[in-house]
C-alpha positions as CSV (number, residue, x, y, z in Angstrom):
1,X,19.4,-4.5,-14.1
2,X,19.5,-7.7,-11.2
3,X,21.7,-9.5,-13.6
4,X,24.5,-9.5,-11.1
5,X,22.3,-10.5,-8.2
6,X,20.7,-13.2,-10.2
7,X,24.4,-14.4,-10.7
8,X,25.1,-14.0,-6.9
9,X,22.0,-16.4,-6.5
10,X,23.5,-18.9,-8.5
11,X,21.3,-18.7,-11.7
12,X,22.4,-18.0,-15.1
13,X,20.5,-14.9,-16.0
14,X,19.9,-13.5,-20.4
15,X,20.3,-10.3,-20.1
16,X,17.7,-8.4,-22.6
17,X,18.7,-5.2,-24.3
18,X,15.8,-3.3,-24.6
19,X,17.7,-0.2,-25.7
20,X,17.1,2.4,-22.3
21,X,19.3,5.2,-21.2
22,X,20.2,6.2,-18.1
23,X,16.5,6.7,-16.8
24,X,14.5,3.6,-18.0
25,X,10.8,5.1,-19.3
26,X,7.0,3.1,-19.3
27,X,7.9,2.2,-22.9
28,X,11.5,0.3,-21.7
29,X,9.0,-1.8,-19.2
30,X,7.0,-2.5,-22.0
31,X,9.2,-3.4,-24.3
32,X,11.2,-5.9,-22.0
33,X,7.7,-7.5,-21.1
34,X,6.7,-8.1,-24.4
35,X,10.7,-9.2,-25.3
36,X,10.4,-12.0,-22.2
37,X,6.7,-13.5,-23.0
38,X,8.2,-13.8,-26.4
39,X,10.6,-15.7,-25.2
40,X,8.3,-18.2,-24.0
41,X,8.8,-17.6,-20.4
42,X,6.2,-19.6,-17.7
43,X,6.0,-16.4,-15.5
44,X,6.7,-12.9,-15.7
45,X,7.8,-11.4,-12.0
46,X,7.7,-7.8,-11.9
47,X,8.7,-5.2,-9.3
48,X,6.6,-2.0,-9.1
49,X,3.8,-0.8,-8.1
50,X,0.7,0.4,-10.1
51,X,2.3,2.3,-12.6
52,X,4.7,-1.1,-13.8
53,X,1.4,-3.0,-13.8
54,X,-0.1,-0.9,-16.0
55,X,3.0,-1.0,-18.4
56,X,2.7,-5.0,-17.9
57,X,-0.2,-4.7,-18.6
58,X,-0.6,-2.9,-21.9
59,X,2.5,-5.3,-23.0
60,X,1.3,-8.5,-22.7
61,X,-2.7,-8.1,-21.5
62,X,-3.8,-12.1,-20.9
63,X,-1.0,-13.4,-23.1
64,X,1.5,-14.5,-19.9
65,X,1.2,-15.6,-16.5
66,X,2.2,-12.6,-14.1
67,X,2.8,-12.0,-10.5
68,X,3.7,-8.3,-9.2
69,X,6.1,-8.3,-6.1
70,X,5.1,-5.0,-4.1
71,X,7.5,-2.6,-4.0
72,X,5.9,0.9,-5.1
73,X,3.9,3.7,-3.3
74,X,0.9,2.9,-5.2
75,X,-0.6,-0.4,-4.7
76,X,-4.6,-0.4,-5.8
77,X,-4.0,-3.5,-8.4
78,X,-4.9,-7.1,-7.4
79,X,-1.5,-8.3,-9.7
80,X,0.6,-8.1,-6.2
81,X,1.4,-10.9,-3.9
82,X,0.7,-9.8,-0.3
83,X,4.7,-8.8,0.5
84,X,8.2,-9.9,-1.4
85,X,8.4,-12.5,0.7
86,X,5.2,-14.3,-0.1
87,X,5.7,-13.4,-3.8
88,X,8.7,-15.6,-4.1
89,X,7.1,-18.4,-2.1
90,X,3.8,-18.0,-4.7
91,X,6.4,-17.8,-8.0
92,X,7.8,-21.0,-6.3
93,X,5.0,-22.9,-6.1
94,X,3.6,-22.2,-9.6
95,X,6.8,-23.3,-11.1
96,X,6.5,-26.4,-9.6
97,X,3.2,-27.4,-10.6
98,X,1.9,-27.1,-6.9
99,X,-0.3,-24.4,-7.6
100,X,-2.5,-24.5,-10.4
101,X,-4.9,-22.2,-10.4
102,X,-4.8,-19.0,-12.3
103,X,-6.8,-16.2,-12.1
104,X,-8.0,-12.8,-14.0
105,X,-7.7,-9.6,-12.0
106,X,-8.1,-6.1,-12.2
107,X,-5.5,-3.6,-13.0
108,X,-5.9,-0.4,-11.3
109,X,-4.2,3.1,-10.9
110,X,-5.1,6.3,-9.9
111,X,-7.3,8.4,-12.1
112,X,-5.1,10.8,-12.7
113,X,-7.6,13.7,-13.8
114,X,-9.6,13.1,-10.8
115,X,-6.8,13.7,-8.6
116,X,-5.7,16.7,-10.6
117,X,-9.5,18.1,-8.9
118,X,-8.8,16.9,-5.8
119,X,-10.8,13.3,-5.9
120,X,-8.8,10.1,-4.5
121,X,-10.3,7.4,-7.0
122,X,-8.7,4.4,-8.8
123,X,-9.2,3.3,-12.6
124,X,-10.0,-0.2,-14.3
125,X,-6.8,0.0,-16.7
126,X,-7.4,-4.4,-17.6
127,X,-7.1,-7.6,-16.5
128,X,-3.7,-9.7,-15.8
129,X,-3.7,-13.5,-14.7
130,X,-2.0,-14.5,-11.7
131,X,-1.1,-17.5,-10.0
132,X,-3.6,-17.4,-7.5
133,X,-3.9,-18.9,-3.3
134,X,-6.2,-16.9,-1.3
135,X,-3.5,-16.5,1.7
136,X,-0.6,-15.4,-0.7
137,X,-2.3,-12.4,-3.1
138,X,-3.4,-8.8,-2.1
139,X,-7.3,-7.8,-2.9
140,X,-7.4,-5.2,-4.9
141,X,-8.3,-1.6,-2.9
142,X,-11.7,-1.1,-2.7
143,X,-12.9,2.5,-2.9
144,X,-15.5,4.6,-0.9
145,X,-18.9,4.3,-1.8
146,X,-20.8,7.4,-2.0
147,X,-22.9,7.4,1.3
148,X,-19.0,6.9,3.1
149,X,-18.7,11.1,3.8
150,X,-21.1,11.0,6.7
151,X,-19.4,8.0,8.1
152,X,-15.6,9.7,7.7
153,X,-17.1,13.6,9.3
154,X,-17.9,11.6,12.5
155,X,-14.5,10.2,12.4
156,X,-13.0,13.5,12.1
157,X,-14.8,14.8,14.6
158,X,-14.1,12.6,17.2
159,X,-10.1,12.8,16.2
160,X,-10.3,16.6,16.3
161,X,-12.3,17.1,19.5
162,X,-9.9,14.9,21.4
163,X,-6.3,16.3,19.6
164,X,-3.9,18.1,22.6
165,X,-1.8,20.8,22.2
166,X,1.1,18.7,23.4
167,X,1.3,16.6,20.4
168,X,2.6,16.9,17.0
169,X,0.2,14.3,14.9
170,X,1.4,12.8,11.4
171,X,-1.7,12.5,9.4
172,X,-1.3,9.5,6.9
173,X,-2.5,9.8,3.0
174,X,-6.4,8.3,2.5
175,X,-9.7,10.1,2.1
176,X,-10.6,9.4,5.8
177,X,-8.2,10.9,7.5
178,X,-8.8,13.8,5.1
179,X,-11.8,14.2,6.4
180,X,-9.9,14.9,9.5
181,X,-7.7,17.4,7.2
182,X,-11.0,19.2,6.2
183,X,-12.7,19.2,9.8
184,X,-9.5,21.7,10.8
185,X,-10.0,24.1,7.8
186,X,-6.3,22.9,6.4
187,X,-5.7,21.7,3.0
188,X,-4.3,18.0,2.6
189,X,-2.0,16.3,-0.1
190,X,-4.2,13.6,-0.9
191,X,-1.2,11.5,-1.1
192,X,1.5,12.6,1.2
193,X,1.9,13.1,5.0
194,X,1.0,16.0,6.5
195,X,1.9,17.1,10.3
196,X,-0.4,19.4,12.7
197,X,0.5,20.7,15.5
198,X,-2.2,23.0,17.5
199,X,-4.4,22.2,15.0
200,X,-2.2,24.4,12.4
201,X,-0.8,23.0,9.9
202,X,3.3,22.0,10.3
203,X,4.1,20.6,7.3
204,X,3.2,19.3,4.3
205,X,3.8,16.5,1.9
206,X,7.0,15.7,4.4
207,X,9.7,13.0,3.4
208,X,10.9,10.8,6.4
209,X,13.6,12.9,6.7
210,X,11.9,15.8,6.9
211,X,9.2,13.9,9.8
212,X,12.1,12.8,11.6
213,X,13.7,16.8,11.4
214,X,10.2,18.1,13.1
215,X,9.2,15.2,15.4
216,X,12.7,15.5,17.1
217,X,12.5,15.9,21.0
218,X,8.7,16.2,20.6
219,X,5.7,14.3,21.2
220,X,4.2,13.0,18.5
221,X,0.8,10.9,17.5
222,X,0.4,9.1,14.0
223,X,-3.4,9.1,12.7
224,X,-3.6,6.4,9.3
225,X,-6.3,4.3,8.1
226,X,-5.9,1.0,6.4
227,X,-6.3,0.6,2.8
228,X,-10.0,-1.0,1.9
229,X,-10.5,-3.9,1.0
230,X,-6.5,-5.1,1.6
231,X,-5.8,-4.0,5.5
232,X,-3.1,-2.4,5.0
233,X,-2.0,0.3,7.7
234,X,1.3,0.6,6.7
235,X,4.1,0.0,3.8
236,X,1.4,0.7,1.4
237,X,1.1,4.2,-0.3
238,X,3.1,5.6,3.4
239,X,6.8,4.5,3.2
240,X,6.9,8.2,4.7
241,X,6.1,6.6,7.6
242,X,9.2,4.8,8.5
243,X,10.1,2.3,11.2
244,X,12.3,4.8,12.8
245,X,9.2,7.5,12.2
246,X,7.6,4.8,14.4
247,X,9.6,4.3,16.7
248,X,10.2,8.2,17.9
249,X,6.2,8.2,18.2
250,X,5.7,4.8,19.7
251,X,2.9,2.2,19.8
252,X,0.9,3.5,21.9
253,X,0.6,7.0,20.4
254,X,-0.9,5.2,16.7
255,X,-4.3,6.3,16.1
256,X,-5.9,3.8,13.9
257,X,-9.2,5.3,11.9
258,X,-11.7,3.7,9.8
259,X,-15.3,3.3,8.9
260,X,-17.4,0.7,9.7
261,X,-17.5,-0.4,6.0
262,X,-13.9,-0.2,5.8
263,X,-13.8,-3.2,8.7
264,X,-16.4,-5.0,6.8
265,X,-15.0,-5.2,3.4
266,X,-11.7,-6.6,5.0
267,X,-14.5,-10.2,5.7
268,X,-12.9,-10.8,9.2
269,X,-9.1,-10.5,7.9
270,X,-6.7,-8.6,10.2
271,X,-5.2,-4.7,9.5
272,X,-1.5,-5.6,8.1
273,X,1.9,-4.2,8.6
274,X,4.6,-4.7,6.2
275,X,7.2,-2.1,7.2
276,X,10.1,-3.5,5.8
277,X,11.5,-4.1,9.2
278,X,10.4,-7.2,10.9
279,X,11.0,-5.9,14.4
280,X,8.8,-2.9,13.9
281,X,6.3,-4.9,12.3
282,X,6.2,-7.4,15.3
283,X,6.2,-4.4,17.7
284,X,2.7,-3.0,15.9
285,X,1.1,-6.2,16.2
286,X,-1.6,-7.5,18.2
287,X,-5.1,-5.2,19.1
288,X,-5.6,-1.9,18.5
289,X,-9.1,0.6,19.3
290,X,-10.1,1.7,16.0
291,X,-12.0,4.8,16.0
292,X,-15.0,4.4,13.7
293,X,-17.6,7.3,14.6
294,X,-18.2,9.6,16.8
295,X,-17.4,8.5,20.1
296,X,-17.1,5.3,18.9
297,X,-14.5,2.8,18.9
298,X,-14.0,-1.0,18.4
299,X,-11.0,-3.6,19.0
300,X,-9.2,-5.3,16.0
301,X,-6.5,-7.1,15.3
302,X,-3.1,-6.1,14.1
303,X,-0.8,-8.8,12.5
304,X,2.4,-8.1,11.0
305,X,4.1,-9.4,7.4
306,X,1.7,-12.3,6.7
307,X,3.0,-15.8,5.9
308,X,1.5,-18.3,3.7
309,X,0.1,-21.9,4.1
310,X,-0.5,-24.5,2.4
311,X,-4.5,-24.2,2.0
C-alpha cells in the first residue's frame, strides 16, 4: 500500500508483508509498526486518525519516534501534526537534524462505552513521542468540564430562539451544539450531522451526499463548534461537511458556537479550517461572531490551513 506512489516520488520504497487480506484489520497496523521500528527506522509516519494511533500505539509504546498525519474522523490524540501538509514539513525537519526536540503525548480515543450511553468523552489509551515545534503539532482535544452544561443551555437557547422557518440548519457533531439538539426535544447522533428544518428534525446522521440531496434549492445555515483545546471548526470529526456543503450555504449563513471556556483553552490561537480545499478554506477565513451565551456574542478570528515557521 503507497509503494507505487513512493516510486512515483522517486524513492525506493521495502515493501513489508505483513500477511493482510483484502480488508487490512488493527492487528495488520500493528504488526507492520512493530515490523518497521524493528527495522531500525528514525521515524514512523502514520496516516489515520485515533483508531491507527491507538494501534501505533500498543505496537511500539515509547520505543520509536512517531508523527501521525491527520487524515481520520476522529482526531482527540496529540500524535498529529496540525494538517498533511505541515506533517511532511515536521518529518522533514526531524530527519535533518533541524529539529530536535521530542516529546511524550497523550493518546486518546473515544470511550467507547460511554458513548454507547450517550456521553461524548475521550480515553488516555498511552503516551507516543513526537518530533515536537509548537506551530507544527495539534493539542490534544480538551474535554468539557463538568460546570460546562450551564454554559452550553444558554448557547442553545440563544440558537433556538433566533432559528427561522426559512432555513434548513446543518447541526455539526460536539456536545455543544447538542445542547442545541436537546433544547428542541430532538435526539442527536453524537457524531454525525443532523439537519432541522422548522425545528423538526430532517435528517439524521446524513452523508454529504445526502446534505447536498436536501439542502438543494433551499436555504440553509450551518451551526458547528470548534474542537477544544485544538480550534478546529472544520475537517476535523465533520468531513460531512464538505466544501461544496459550504459553498451551497455560504459564508455568511455559518453559525459559529462555543463557550467561553472553549475560547479560553485555545490561549489566544485562532479557530482553524482545514477543508481539504484551499479555496474554501481561504473563503472561511478572517472574523466571525461567535455566539457564547445567551444573547451574547464575541469576534474571533478565523484562519485557514496553518503554515509553519521556523520558531
Amino acid at each position: 500500500m503507497g509503494e507505487w506512489v513512493a516510486e512515483d516520488c522517486g524513492f525506493s520504497p521495502d515493501v513489508i508483508d505483513v500477511g493482510a487480506g483484502e480488508k487490512t484489520t488493527a492487528a495488520d497496523t500493528q504488526k507492520a509498526a512493530r515490523v518497521m521500528r524493528n527495522s531500525g527506522i528514525d521515524l514512523l509516519l502514520f496516516a489515520g486518525g485515533d483508531g491507527t494511533a491507538r494501534d501505533v500505539c500498543k505496537a511500539v509504546e515509547g520505543s520509536v519516534v512517531v508523527l501521525g498525519i491527520p487524515a481520520g474522523v476522529k482526531i482527540h490524540s496529540a500524535v498529529f501534526a496540525s494538517n498533511p501538509m505541515l506533517a511532511g514539513e515536521l518529518a522533514a525537519l526531524y530527519l535533518q537534524g533541524k529539529t530536535k526536540r521530542i516529546q511524550e503525548v497523550e493518546v486518546m480515543d473515544i470511550d467507547e462505552e460511554d458513548y454507547r450511553n450517550g456521553i461524548l468523552s475521550a480515553k488516555l489509551y498511552g503516551y507516543l513521542r513526537v518530533p515536537f515545534r509548537r506551530d507544527y503539532v495539534q493539542s490534544r482535544k480538551a474535554g468539557s468540564p463538568p460546570g460546562e452544561r450551564y454554559f452550553q443551555e444558554a448557547i442553545a437557547s440563544e440558537v433556538v430562539e433566533n432559528m427561522s422557518d426559512e432555513f434548513f440548519y446543518i447541526i455539526g457533531p460536539g456536545t455543544t451544539t447538542r445542547a442545541i439538539m436537546d433544547k428542541l426535544g430532538l435526539g442527536n447522533s453524537l457524531l454525525g450531522v443532523d439537519l432541522v428544518y422548522r425545528k423538526k428534525l430532517s435528517g439524521k446522521d446524513l452523508n454529504e451526499s445526502e446534505l447536498l440531496k436536501r439542502i438543494r434549492g433551499k436555504k440553509a445555515k450551518l451551526v458547528i463548534t470548534p474542537i477544544g483545546g485544538q480550534g478546529y471548526l472544520l475537517g476535523r470529526g465533520n468531513q460531512q461537511i464538505s466544501p461544496e456543503v459550504i459553498l451551497k450555504t455560504g459564508k455568511d449563513n455559518v453559525i459559529i458556537v462555543a463557550t467561553a471556556q472553549k475560547i479560553h483553552s485555545l490561549h489566544g490561537r485562532p479557530l482553524l479550517v482545514d477543508t481539504g480545499d484551499k479555496a474554501t478554506d481561504q473563503l472561511l477565513s478572517g472574523y466571525f461572531k461567535v455566539i457564547t451565551g445567551y444573547r451574547e456574542r464575541i469576534i474571533y478570528k478565523v484562519a485557514d490551513n496553518p503554515v509553519g515557521n521556523n520558531s
